[in-house]
C-alpha positions as CSV (number, residue, x, y, z in Angstrom):
1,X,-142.2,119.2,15.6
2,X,-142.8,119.8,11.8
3,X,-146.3,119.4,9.9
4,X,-144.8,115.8,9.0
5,X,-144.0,114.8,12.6
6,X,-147.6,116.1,13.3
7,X,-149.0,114.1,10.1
8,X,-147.4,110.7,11.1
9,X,-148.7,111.4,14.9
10,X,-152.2,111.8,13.5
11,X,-152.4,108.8,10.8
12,X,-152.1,107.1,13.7
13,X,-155.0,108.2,15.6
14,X,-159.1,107.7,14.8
15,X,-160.0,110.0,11.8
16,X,-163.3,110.9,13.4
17,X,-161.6,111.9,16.8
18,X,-161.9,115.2,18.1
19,X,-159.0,117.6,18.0
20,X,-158.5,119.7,21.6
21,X,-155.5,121.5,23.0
22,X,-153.8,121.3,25.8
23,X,-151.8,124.2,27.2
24,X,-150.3,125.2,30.6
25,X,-149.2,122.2,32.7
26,X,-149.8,124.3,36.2
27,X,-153.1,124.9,35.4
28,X,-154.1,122.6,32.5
29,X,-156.9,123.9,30.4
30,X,-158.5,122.0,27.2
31,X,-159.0,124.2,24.3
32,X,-160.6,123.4,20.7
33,X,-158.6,124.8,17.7
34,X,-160.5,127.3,15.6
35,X,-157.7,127.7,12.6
36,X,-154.8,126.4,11.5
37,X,-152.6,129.1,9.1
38,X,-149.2,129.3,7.6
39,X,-146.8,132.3,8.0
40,X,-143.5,132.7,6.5
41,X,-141.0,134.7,8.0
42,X,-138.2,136.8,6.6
43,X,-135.6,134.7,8.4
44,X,-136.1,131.6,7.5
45,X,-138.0,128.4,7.4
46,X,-142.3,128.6,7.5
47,X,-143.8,128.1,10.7
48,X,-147.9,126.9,11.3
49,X,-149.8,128.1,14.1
50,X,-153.0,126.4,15.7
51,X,-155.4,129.4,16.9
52,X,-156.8,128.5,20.4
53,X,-160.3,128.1,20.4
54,X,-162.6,127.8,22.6
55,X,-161.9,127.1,26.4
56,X,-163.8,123.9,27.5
57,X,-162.7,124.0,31.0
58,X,-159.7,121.9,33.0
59,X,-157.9,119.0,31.3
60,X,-159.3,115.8,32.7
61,X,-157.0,114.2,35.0
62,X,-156.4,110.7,32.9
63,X,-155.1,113.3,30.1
64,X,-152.8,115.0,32.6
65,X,-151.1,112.0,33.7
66,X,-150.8,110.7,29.7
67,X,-149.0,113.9,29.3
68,X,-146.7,113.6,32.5
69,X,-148.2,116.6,34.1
């Protein structure tokens, strides 16, 4: 996914929404996201990283089964 891809997906969501992470489908945690930097690399093309946040705990379930987990 590119920062474009990831613009277009959020244009399309509630500007006021809260923004979590999800990570690890066998154990699914939520996560906020306390940064968001951009590094470029030597070998190519930039490359943006979200900084895991804090952990809030499992992923509901209803989340889960959005994401096909």
């Amino acid at each position: 996914m590119t920062v474009q891809d990831l613009i277009y997906e959020l244009e399309q969501m509630n500007p006021d929404a809260e923004v979590r992470f999800a990570v690890q489908p066998s154990w699914p945690f939520e996560y906020t996201i306390s940064s968001v930097i951009e590094m470029d690399f030597e070998n190519g093309a930039p490359v943006v990283y979200l900084e895991e946040g804090t952990h809030l705990g499992y992923l509901p379930e209803a989340v889960r089964e959005e994401l096909n987990w």
